[in-house]
C-alpha positions in Angstrom: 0.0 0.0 0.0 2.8 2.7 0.9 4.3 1.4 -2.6 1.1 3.2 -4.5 1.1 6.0 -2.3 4.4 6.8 -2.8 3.8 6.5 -6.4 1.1 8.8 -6.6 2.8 11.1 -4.6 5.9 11.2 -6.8 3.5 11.7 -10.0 1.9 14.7 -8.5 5.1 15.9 -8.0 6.3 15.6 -11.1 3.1 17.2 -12.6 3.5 20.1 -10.2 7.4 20.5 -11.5 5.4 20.8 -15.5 3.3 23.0 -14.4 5.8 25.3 -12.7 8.4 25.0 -15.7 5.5 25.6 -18.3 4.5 28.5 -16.0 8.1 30.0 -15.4 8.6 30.1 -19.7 5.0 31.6 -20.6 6.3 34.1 -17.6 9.6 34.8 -19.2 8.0 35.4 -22.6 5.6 37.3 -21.8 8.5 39.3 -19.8 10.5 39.6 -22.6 7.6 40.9 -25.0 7.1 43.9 -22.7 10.6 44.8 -22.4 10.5 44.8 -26.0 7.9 47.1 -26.6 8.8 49.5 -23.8 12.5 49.8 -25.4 10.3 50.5 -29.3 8.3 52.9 -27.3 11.3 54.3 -26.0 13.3 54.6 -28.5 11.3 57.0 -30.9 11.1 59.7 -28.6 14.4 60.7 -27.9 15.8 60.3 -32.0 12.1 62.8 -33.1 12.9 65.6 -34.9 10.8 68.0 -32.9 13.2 67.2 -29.5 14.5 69.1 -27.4 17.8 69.1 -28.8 16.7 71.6 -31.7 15.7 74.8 -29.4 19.3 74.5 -27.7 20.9 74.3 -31.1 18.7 77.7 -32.1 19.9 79.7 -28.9 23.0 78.8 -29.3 23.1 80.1 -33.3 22.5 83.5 -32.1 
């Protein structure tokens, strides 16, 4: 009896490991998408035409 117990035991174990190794990746992905589109949302704004950078380079013409 302990024999099947222990069995069972070990498989729901070894589901439970799946389940948090399936878990951690989708996590990570979904990690790394967002990172992603923060650095594309990012990136735009400070390489615009219209930035700051162009009313310090008309003071300093005059």
């Amino acid at each position: 009896m302990t024999d099947e117990t222990e069995k069972a035991a070990e498989r729901s174990q070894d589901g439970r490991q799946d389940r948090l190794k399936l878990a951690l990746r989708e996590n990570l992905k979904r990690r790394k998408v967002q990172a992603r589109e923060r650095a594309a949302m990012a990136d735009p704004s400070q390489n615009d035409d219209g930035s700051l950078n162009e009313g310090a380079a008309g003071k300093t013409g005059n």
